[in-house]
SERO-294602 format. One line per field, with one value per residue (C-alpha): residue number from 1; x, y, z. Coordinates in nm, 3 decimals. Layout:
nutor	NUM;...
u	X;...
v	Y;...
w	Z;...
This chain:
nutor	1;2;3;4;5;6;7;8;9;10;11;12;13;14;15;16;17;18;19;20;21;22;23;24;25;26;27;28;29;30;31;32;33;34;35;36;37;38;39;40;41;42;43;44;45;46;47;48;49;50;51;52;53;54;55;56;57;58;59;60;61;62;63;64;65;66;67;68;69;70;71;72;73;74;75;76;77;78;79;80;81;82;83;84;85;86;87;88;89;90;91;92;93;94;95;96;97;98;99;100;101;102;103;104;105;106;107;108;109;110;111;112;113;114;115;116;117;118;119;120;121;122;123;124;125;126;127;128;129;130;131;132;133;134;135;136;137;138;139;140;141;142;143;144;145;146;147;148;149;150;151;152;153;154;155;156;157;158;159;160;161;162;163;164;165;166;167;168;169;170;171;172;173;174;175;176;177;178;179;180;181;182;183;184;185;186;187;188;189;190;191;192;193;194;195;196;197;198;199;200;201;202;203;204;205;206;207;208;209;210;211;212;213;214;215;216;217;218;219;220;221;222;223;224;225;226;227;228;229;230;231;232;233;234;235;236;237;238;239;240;241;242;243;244;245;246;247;248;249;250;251;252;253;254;255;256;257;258;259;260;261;262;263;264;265;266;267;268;269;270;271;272;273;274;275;276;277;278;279;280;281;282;283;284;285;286;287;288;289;290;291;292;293;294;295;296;297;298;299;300;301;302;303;304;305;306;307;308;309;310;311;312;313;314;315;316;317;318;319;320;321;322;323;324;325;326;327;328;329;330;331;332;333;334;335;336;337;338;339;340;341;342;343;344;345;346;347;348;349;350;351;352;353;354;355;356;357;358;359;360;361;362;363;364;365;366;367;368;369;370;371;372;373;374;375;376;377;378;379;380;381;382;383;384;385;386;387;388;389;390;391;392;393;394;395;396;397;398;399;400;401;402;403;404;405;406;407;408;409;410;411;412;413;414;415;416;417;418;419;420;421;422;423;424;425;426;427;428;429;430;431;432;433;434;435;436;437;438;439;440;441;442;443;444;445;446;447;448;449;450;451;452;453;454;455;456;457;458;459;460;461;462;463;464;465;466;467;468;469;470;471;472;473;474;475;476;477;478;479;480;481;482;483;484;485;486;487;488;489;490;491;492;493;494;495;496;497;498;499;500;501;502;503;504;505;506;507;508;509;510;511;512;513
u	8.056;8.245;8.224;8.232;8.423;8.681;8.934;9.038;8.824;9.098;9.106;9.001;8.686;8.622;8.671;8.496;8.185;8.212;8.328;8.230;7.856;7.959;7.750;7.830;7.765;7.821;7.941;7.741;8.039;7.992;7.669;7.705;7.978;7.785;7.469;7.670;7.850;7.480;7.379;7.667;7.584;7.257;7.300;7.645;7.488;7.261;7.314;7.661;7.720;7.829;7.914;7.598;7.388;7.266;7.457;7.411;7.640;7.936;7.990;7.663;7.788;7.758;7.377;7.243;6.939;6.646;6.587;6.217;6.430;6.753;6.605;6.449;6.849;6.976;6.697;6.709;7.118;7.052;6.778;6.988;7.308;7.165;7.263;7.511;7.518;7.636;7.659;7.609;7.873;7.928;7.793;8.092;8.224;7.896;7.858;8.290;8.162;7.857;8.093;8.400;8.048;7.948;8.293;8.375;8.057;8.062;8.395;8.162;8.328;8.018;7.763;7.478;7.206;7.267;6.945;7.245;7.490;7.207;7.019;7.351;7.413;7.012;7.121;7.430;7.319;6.979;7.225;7.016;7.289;7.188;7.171;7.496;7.561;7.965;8.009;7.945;8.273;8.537;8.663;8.718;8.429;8.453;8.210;7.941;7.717;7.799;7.725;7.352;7.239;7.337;7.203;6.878;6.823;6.870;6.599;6.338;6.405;6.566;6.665;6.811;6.947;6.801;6.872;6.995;6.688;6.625;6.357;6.192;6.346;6.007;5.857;6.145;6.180;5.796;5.853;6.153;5.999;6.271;6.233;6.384;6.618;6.432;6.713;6.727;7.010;7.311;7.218;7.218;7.566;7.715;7.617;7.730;8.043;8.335;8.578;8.344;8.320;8.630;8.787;8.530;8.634;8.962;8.945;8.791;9.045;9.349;9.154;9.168;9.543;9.616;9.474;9.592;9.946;9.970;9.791;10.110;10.348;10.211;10.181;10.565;10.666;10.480;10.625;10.986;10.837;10.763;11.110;11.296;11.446;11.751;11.678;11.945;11.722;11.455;11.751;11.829;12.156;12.076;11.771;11.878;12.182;11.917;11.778;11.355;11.130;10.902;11.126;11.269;10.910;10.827;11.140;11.041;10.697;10.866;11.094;10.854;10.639;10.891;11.068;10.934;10.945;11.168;11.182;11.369;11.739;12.042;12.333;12.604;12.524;12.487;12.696;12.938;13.067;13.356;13.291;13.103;13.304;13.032;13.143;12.802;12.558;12.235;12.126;12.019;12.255;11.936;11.625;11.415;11.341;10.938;11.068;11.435;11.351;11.022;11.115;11.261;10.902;10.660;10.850;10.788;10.371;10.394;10.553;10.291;9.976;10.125;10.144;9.816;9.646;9.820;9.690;9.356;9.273;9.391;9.184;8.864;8.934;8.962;8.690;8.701;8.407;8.354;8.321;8.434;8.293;8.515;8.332;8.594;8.744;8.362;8.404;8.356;8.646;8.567;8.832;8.908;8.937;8.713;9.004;9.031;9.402;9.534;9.334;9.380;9.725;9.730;9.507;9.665;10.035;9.798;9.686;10.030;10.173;9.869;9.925;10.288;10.160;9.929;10.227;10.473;10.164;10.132;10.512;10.438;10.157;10.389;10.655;10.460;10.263;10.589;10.769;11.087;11.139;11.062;11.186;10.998;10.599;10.398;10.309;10.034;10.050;9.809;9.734;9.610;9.758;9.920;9.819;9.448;9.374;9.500;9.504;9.533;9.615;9.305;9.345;9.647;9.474;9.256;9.565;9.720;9.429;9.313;9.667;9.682;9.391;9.522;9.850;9.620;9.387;9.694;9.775;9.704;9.358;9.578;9.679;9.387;9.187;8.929;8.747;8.416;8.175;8.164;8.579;8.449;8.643;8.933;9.170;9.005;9.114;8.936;8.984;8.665;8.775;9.065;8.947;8.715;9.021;9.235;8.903;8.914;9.277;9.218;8.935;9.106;9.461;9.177;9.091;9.441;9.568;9.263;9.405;9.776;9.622;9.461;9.759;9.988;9.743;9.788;10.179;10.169;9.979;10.152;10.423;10.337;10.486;10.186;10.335;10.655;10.541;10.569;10.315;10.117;10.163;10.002;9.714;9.665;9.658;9.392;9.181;9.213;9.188;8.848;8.645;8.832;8.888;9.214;9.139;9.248;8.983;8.954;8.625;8.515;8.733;8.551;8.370;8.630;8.810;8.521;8.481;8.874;8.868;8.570;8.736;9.059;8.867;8.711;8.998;9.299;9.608;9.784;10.123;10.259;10.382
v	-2.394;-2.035;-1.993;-1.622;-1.752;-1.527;-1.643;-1.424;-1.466;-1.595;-1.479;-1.881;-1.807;-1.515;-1.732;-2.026;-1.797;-1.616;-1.863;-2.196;-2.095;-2.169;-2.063;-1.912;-1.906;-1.724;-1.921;-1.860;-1.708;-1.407;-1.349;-1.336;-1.079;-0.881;-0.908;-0.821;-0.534;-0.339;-0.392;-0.242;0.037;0.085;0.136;0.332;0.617;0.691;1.056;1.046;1.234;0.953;1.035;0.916;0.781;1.099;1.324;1.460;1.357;1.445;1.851;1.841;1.643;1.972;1.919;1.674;1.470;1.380;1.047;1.028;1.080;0.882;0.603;0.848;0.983;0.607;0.570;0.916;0.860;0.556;0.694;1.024;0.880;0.586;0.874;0.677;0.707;0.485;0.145;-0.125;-0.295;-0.651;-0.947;-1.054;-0.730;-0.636;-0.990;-0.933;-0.633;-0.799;-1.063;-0.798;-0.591;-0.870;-0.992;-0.650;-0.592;-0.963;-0.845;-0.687;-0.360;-0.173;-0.207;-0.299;-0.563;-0.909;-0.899;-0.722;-0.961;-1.247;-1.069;-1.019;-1.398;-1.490;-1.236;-1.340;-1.717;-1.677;-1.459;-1.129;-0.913;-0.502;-0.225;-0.036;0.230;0.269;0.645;0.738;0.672;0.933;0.681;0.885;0.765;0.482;0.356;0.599;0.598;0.222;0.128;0.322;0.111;-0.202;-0.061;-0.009;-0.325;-0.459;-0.229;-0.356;-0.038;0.034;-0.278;-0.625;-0.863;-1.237;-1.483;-1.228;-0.992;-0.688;-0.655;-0.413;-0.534;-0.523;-0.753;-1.004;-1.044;-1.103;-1.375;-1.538;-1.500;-1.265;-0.998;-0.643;-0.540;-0.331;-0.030;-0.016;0.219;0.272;0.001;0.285;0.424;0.084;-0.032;0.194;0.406;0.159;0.047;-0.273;-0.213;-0.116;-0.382;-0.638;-0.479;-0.460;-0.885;-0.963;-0.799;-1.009;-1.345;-1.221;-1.094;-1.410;-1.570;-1.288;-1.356;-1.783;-1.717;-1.435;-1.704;-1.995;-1.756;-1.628;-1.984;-2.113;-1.852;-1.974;-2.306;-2.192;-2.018;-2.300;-2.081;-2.136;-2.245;-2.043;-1.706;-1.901;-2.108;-2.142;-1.956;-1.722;-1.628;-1.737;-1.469;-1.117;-1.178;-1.080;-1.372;-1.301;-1.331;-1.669;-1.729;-1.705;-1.873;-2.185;-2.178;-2.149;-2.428;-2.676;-2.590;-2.675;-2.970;-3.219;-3.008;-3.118;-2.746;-2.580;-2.595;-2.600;-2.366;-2.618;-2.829;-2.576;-2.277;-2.387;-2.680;-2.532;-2.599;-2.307;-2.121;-1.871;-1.492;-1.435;-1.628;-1.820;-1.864;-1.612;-1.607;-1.473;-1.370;-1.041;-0.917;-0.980;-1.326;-1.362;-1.105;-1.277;-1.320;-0.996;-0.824;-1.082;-1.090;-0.760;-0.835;-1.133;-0.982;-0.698;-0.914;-1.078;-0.776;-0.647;-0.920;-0.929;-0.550;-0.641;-0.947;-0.735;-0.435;-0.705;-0.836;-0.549;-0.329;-0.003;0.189;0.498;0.509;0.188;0.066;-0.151;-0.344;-0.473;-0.151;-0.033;0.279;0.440;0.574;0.842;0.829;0.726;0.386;0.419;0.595;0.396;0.516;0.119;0.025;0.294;0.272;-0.076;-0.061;0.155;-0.008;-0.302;-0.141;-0.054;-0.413;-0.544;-0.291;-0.380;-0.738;-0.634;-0.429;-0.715;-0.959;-0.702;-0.707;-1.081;-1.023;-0.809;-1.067;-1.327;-1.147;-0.975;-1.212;-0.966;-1.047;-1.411;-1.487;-1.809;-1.730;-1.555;-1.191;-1.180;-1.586;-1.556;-1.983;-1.886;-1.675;-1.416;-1.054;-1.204;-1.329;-1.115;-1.404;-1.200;-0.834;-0.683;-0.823;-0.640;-0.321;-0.446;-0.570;-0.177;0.016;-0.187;-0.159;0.189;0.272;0.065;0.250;0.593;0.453;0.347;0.651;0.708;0.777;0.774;1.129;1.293;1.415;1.645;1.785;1.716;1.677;2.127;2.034;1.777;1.508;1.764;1.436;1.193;0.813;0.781;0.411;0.272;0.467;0.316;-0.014;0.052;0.135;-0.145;-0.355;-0.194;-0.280;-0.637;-0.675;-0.490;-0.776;-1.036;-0.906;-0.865;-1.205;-1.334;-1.242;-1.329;-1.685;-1.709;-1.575;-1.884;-2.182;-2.010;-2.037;-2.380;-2.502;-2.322;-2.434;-2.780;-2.856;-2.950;-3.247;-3.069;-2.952;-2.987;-3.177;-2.870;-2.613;-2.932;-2.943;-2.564;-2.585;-2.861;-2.656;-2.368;-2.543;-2.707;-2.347;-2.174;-2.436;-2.316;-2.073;-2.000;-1.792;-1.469;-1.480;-1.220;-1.254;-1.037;-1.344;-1.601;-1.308;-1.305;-1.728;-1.685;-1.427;-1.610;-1.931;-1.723;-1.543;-1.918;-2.106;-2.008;-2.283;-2.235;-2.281;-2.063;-2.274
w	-16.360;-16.295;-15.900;-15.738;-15.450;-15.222;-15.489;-15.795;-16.128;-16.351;-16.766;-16.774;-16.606;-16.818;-17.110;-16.983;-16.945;-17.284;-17.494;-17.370;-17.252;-16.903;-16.580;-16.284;-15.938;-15.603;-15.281;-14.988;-14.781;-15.022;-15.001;-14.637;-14.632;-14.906;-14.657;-14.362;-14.523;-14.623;-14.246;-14.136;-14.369;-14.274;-13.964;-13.975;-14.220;-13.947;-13.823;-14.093;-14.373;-14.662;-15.014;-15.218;-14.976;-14.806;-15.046;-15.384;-15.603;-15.776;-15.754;-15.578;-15.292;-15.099;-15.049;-14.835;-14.923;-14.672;-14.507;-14.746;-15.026;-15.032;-15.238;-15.526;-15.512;-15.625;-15.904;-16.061;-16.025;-16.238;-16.500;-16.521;-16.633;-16.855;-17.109;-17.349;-17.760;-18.085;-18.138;-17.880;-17.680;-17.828;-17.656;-17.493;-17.372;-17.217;-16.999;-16.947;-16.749;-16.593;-16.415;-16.353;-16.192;-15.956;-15.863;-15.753;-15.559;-15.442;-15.234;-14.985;-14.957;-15.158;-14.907;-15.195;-15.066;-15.202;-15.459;-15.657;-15.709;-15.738;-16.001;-16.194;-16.147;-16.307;-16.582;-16.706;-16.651;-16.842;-17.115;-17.102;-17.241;-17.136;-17.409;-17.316;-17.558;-17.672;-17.558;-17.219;-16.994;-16.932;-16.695;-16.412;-16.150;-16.369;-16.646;-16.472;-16.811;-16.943;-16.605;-16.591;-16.872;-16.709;-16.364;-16.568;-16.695;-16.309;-16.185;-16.457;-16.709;-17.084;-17.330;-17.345;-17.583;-17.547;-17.827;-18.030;-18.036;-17.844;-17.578;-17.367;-17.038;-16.831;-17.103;-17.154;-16.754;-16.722;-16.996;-16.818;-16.455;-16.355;-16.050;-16.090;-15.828;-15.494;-15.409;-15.052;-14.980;-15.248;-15.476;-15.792;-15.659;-15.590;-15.917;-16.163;-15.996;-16.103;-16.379;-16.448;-16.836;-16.951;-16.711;-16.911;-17.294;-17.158;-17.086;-17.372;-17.562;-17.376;-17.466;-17.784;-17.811;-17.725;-18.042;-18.283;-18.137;-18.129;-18.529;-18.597;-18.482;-18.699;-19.007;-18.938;-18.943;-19.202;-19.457;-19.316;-19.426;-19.731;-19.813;-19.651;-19.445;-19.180;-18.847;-18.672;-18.601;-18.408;-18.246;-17.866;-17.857;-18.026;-17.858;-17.501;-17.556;-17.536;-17.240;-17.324;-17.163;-17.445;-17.734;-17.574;-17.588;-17.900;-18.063;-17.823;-17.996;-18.354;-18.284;-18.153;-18.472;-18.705;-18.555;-18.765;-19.086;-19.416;-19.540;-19.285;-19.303;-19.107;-19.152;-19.087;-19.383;-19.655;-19.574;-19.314;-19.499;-19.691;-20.016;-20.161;-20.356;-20.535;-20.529;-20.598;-20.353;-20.537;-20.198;-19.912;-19.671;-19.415;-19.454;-19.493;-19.098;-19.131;-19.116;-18.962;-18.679;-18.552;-18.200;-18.175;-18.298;-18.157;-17.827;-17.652;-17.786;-17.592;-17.316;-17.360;-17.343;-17.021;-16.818;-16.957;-16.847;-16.496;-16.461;-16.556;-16.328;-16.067;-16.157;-16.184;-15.795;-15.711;-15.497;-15.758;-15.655;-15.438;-15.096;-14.895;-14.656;-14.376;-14.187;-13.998;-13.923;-13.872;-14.104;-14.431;-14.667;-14.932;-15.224;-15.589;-15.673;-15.947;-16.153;-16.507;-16.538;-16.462;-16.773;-16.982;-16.971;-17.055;-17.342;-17.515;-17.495;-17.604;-17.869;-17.993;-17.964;-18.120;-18.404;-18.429;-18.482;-18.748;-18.942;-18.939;-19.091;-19.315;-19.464;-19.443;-19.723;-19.919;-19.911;-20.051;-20.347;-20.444;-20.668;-20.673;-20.311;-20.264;-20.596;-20.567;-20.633;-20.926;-20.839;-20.587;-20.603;-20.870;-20.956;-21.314;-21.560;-21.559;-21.658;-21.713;-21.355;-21.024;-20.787;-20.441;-20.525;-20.483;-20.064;-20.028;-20.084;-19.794;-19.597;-19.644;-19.564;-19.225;-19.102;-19.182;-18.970;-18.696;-18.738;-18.670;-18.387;-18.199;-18.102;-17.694;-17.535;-17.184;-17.186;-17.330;-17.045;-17.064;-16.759;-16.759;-16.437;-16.374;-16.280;-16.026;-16.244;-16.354;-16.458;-16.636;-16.750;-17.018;-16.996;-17.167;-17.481;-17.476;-17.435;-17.719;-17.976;-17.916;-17.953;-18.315;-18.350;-18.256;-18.493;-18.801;-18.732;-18.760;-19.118;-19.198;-19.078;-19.246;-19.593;-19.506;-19.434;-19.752;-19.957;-19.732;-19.804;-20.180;-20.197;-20.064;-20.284;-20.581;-20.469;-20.392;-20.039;-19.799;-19.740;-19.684;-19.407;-19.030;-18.877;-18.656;-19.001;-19.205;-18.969;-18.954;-19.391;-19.418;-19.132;-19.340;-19.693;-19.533;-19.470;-19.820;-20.140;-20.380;-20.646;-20.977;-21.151;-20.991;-20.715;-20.505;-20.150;-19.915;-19.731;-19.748;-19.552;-19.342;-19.274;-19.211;-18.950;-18.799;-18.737;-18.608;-18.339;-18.236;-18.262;-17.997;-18.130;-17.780;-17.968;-17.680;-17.365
C-alpha cells in the first residue's frame, strides 16, 4: 500500500503503483488540511476578486463572473478544454499523472473540496485509466488540455479504460458503483491548471531509463566477455582518477559483473610480463571505444537520469497550480507555478542521454556482425552458412533506422515556444511534448537493445563460452535463451525483437549500486 501522507511520493511509490499493481491511500491529516484549505476559500473569495473562481479565465480574467454562475464557469472550463487529439496516453503515464494530480492537490494549497482527491484515490485503485488524448499541452498553465480529459472523467463525462476496454465513463461508473465528483467552487480550475501529466510521462520515463541503462551496462560487459577483453578500462584507478560520480558508477557495476568471469584478462600477465617480443601485435593492445570507453559514455547517462529524477520528485511534491491559497498566512497568491519549464528541460537532456545510450548499443551491434572488426565471429554472426543464410543482418537495418530517428527526435522541445492563449501565455514550456519525445526515445533503445541482445546470446553461443562466463552475464543468457531458442536457418525476427524488448521493459537487473 502507496500512502499520500505529508511525506514526498518517492519514484518507488510510483513504481510500486504502476508496476507492481499496488494501491494507494490518503492519511487522514490530508484530507483535513485539503478540507480546511476549501473552507478557508470559501469564505475568503467572498466580496474578492480571485483568479478563476469569480474570474474568467486566462486573457479573459478581466471579466468577472456572477455569484449564480461561478460553478457553470468550472464545468464549461472543464468541457471546453477537454479539446486534445491523436493517440492515447499509455496506461502507465496516464495513472503517473493521476497520482502526481492528487499528491499535488492533496498538499492543500489548491483549495478543491476533498471529493477530489478521494475520487482520484477510487479511480486509480479500481484502475479506470481516463481517455487523455497526446496533443493538448503547451505546458505553460500546465497540462491545461491533458488535464480536461482527466477532469472529465472525475465529473462523470468523456471515456475510460477498464480492463483494457474503453467505456463511456457514466456507464462504467454506474457498473462499478462509483459517484462523479459535485464542483463546489474551483474544483474544474484546481484540477486541470498544473504540470500533473508531463510530471507523470516524465516519471514513467525515469523508471524506465533506469532499466535501458542497468540492460546497456550488462550488454557492454558481456561483449567485453565475449572479446576477452582487459580489465584495466573498467578498473578502479583508472576510473577513480576523472573525478564523474557516474562514470565511477558505472565501472563499479562492470566490475562486480565480471568478477567471477574466466574471459576477462589482466594486463600484467600478458603484456606487462616482458617477454613479448612481436613487432607486430596478434593481440589488441585495447579495445574499440563502444567497448573500452563504457564508463566514460554511460557515466554522464547515469549521472543524467539521477538529476532528472531529483527534478521530477520535486516537481510532483510540489503545489504547481495557479493561484495559492495560504491558509496559514490567510491569503491568496496569483502567479505561475504551473510553468512546465523544470520538466521540459529535463526531458529533453533525458532524451539526449537516452539517445546517446541507444548510439553506443548501436556501434555495439556493428561490432559484433562485422567480422573485420572483431575478427572473431562470422559476418552478422550468421550460425549457418555462409552467403546462403544472413543470420542477423537484416536487424541491423532495424538497429540503424530506430537510432536514426532517435538521433532526429532528440533534438530540444525546451526552446520552442510558441505563443498561444491571444499572448496570455507569450512563453510557453512545452513540457508535455517533451516528455512525449523522450518517451519515443526510450521505447525506440528498447527495440534496439532488443536486437543487440539477440545478436550477444548469438556470439556466445557461436562461440561457445556460456560457461565462460561470469556468473550474473550466465544468468542474464539462459533468461534470454529461455524467451528466444538459437537459430541457424534464417526466421523472421520482428517478434523475437518484440518478446525481447518486452521482458527488458519488465525486468529492471539493478546492477547499479
Amino acid at each position: 500500500m502507496v500512502r499520500i501522507s505529508r511525506k514526498p511520493l518517492l519514484p518507488d511509490d510510483y513504481y510500486s503503483v504502476l508496476f507492481k499493481e499496488q494501491k494507494i491511500t490518503i492519511d487522514e491529516d490530508v484530507t483535513n488540511n485539503v478540507e480546511e484549505c476549501f473552507n478557508f476559500l470559501v469564505k475568503f473569495s467572498n466580496n474578492k476578486i480571485i483568479y478563476g473562481v469569480n474570474t474568467g479565465l486566462g486573457p479573459m480574467a478581466q471579466y468577472r463572473i456572477e455569484d449564480k454562475d461561478q460553478i457553470s464557469l468550472q464545468y464549461n472550463l472543464i468541457r471546453s478544454h477537454a479539446a486534445g487529439s491523436g493517440e492515447p496516453l499509455s496506461a502507465d503515464c496516464v495513472k503517473a499523472a493521476m497520482i502526481s494530480r492528487l499528491k499535488s492537490l492533496s498538499l492543500g494549497y489548491s483549495g478543491v473540496h476533498v471529493d477530489a482527491i478521494k475520487l482520484l484515490e477510487i479511480l486509480i485503485n479500481k484502475n479506470i485509466i481516463p481517455f487523455i488524448p497526446q496533443h493538448g499541452g503547451v505546458g505553460a498553465s500546465g497540462d491545461l488540455v491533458q488535464l480536461s480529459h482527466l477532469a472529465l472523467n472525475l465529473i462523470g463525462e468523456g471515456e475510460a479504460y477498464h480492463n483494457g476496454k474503453i467505456h463511456k465513463v457514466k456507464d462504467l461508473y454506474q457498473r462499478l458503483g462509483v459517484t462523479p465528483l459535485k464542483i463546489r467552487l474551483r474544483e474544474g480550475l484546481g484540477l486541470i491548471n498544473g504540470t500533473s501529466v508531463m510530471s507523470g510521462i516524465g516519471i514513467v520515463n525515469i523508471l524506465l531509463s533506469k532499466h535501458i541503462l542497468n540492460w546497456s551496462v550488462i550488454a557492454s560487459t558481456l561483449i567485453n566477455e565475449i572479446v576477452e577483453s582487459f580489465d584495466d578500462h573498467f578498473s578502479v584507478v583508472l576510473n577513480n582518477v576523472k573525478k564523474h560520480k557516474g562514470q565511477q558508477v558505472i565501472a563499479a557495476a562492470m566490475r562486480e559483473i565480471t568478477k567471477d568471469s574466466s574471459l576477462i584478462k589482466k594486463r600484467d600477465g600478458l603484456l606487462f610480463n616482458g617477454k613479448i617480443e612481436e613487432k607486430i601485435f596478434k593481440q589488441k593492445i585495447q579495445e574499440y571505444y563502444s567497448l573500452r570507453c563504457v564508463p566514460q559514455i554511460l557515466g554522464p547517462i547515469y549521472d543524467t537520469i539521477i538529476n532528472t529524477e531529483e527534478v521530477l520528485i520535486n516537481e510532483v511534491n510540489s503545489v504547481n497550480d495557479n493561484p495559492v491559497v495560504d491558509v496559514e498566512g490567510s491569503t491568496v497568491y496569483h502567479g505561475g507555478n504551473f510553468h512546465g519549464d523544470y520538466v521540459s528541460f529535463e526531458m529533453d537532456k533525458l532524451k539526449v542521454a537516452i539517445t546517446k545510450l541507444s548510439m553506443l548499443a548501436e556501434r555495439q551491434i556493428n561490432f559484433l556482425m562485422n567480422n573485420k572488426l572483431n575478427d572473431i565471429l562470422p559476418p552478422f554472426v550468421n550460425l549457418g552458412t555462409l552467403g546462403l543464410n544472413l543470420g542477423m543482418q537484416g536487424t541491423q537495418f532495424t538497429a540503424t533506422s530506430t537510432v536514426g530517428e532517435n538521433q532526429t527526435l532528440s533534438n530540444p522541445m525546451y526552446v520552442h515556444s510558441i505563443p498561444s492563449n491571444n499572448d496570455n501565455q507569450d512563453i510557453v514550456s512545452m513540457g508535455t511534448n517533451a516528455a512525449l519525445l523522450t518517451k519515443k526515445v526510450i521505447d525506440n533503445t528498447f527495440e534496439v537493445l532488443s536486437i543487440e541482445f539477440i545478436t550477444i546470446i548469438q556470439a556466445i553461443d557461436k562461440l561457445e563460452i556460456s560457461d565462460k562466463l561470469s556468473s550474473q552475464s550466465r544468468n542474464v543468457y539462459k533468461s534470454l535463451r529461455e524467451l528466444v531458442p538459437v537459430f541457424i536457418d534464417d526466421t523472421p525476427k520482428y517478434e523475437e525483437i518484440k518478446t525481447i524488448g518486452t521482458y527488458l521493459r519488465k525486468v529492471n537487473p539493478d546492477n547499479i549500486k
